[in-house]
N, C-alpha and C positions, 0 to 999 in steps of 0.2 A: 504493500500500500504506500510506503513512504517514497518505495522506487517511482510510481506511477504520478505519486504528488509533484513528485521534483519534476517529470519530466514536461508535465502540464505547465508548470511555471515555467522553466525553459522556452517553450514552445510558444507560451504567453509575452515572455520578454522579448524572444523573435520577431513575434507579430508587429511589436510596437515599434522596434526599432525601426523594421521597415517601412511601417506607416510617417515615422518621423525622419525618415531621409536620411536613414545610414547614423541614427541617432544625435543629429544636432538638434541643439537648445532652439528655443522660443527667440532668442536675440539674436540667434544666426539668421532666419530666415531673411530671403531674399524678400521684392515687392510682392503681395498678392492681391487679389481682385477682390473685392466686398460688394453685397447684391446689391448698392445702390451703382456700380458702374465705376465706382473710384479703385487708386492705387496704392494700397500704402505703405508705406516703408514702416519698418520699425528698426529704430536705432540700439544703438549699443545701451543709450541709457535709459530705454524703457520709452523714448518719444519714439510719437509716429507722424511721419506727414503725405498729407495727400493730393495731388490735384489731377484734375480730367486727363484725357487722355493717356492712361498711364505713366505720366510723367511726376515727378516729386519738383517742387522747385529750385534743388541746385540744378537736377539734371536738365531742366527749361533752360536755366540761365547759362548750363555750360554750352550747350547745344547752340543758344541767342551767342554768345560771344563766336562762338565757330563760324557762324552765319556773317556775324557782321565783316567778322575778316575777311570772308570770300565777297562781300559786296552784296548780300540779298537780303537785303532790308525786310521785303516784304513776308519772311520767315521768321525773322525776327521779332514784326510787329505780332505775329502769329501767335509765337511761342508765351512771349510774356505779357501781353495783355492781362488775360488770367491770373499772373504770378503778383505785376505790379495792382491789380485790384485788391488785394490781401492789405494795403497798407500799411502801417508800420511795421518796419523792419525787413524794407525792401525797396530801400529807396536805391539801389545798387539795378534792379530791375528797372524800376521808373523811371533813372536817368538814361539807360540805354535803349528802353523805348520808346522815350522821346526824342532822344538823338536822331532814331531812324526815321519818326514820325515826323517830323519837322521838313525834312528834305522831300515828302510824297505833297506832290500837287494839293493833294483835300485834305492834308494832314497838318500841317501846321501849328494851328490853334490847336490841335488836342495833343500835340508835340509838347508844346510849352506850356501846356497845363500840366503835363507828366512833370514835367522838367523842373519846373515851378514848386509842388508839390514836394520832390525830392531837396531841391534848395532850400523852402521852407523851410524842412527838418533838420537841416544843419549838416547836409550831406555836400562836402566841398567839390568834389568832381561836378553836382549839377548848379553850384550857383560859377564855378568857373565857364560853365558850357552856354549858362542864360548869360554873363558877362560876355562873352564874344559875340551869342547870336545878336543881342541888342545893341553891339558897337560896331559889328559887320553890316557890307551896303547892299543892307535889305531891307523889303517892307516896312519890317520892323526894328527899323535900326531907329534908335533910342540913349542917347548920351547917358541921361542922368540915371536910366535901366541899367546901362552898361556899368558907372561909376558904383552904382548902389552893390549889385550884385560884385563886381570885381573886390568894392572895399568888405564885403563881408568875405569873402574865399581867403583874400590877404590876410585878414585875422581871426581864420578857422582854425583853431590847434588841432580840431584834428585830422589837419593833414599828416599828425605822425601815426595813425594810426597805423595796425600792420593793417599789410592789403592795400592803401589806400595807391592810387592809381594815377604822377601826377600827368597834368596834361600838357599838351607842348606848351612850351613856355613863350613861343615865339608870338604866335598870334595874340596873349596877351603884355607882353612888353610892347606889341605894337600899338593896342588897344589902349595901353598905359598913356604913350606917347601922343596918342592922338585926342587923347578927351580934354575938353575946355577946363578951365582950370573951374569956370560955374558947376558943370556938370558935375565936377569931380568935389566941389565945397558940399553942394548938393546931395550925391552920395553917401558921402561921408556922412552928413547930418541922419538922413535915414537908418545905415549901418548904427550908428549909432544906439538907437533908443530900438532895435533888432530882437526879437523872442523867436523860439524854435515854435513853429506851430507844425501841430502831425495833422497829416488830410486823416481823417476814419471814414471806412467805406460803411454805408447806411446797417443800422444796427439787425433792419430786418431784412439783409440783402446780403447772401451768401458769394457775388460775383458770379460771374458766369462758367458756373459747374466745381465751384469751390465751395469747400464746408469754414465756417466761420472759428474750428480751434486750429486752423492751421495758421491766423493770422497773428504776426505778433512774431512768429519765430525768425524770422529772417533768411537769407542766403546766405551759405559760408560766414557763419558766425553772426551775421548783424542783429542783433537783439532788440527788442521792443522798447523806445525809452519808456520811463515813467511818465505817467501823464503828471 
């Protein structure tokens, strides 16, 4: 009887193992599918994140930077749409889709509202990006925009962040050189009396095919400020 007992257990621990993939844990597993149609990863510390398309949002954003180096914006704006709707702690997302979005004929204005959005927050990569587009000879070129946004970038510390990304320096020493010295009084003043304000995407409004606890976490590390 003992013999029989054991071999049932045996056979029982078989089972399981192979039901669980050669016996790895709960935090090994890869992404899986859940009935609502989402993707989700689970990390090493017990977080999961999800977004449509079976995509998680690094892997949007690694995919968006791949894209933008080959030149095809319009996969770009594809990818992270989605990702930058999540809001706080993805302003890394929203400046590089407004980047793309700025340069498409009917895109502009929702360019620079990404962009905007991301600067808001205190994100230097996108108030350097609204300082060039507003001091570049376009539409919307804008002096005292250009000075505003340029003197907050100048006195963002955290440009020493890890990660952070700077941008050429050229087009802005030029932009330096070229602003009225009003524009740039102007700026300053604004800069000045400056608060981080975070866009939040509507409380009763998941984004288009995103669940509302993935927001807040960020891409490669950027975290949710305190409100």
């Amino acid at each position: 009887m003992r013999r029989a007992a054991l071999v049932c257990v045996l056979l029982a621990a078989t089972a399981l193992a192979g039901c669980g993939g050669g016996g790895r844990g709960p935090r090994e597993r890869g992404p899986e599918r859940e009935d609502n149609g989402m993707i989700v990863d689970e990390r090493p510390d017990g977080t999961r994140i999800g977004v449509r398309s079976g995509r998680d949002p690094n892997r949007a954003y690694i995919e968006a930077t791949e894209f933008k180096v080959k030149g095809d914006c319009p996969s770009v704006i594809t990818l992270l749409r989605p990702v930058a709707n999540l809001g706080p702690g993805y302003e890394n997302a929203q400046t590089l889709l407004g980047e793309c979005l700025v340069v498409q004929a009917d895109g502009r204005d929702e360019g620079l509202m990404w962009i905007a959005r991301a600067a808001d927050a205190g994100w230097p990569e996108a108030q350097a990006l609204l300082a060039t587009t507003y001091g570049a000879d376009s539409p919307v070129r804008n002096g005292e925009e250009a000075a505003y946004w340029l003197a907050l970038y100048d006195a963002n510390t955290s440009t020493a962040r890890v990660g952070f990304r700077a941008p050429d320096p050229r087009p802005l020493d030029a932009l330096r050189a070229s602003l009225s010295e009003a524009d740039k009084a102007a700026g300053a003043r604004r800069a000045a009396t400056w608060q981080a304000k975070l866009w939040l995407p509507p409380a009763d409004s998941e984004g288009p095919g995103l669940r509302r606890e993935d927001r807040g976490r960020g891409v490669f590390g950027q975290q949710r400020r305190p409100l």
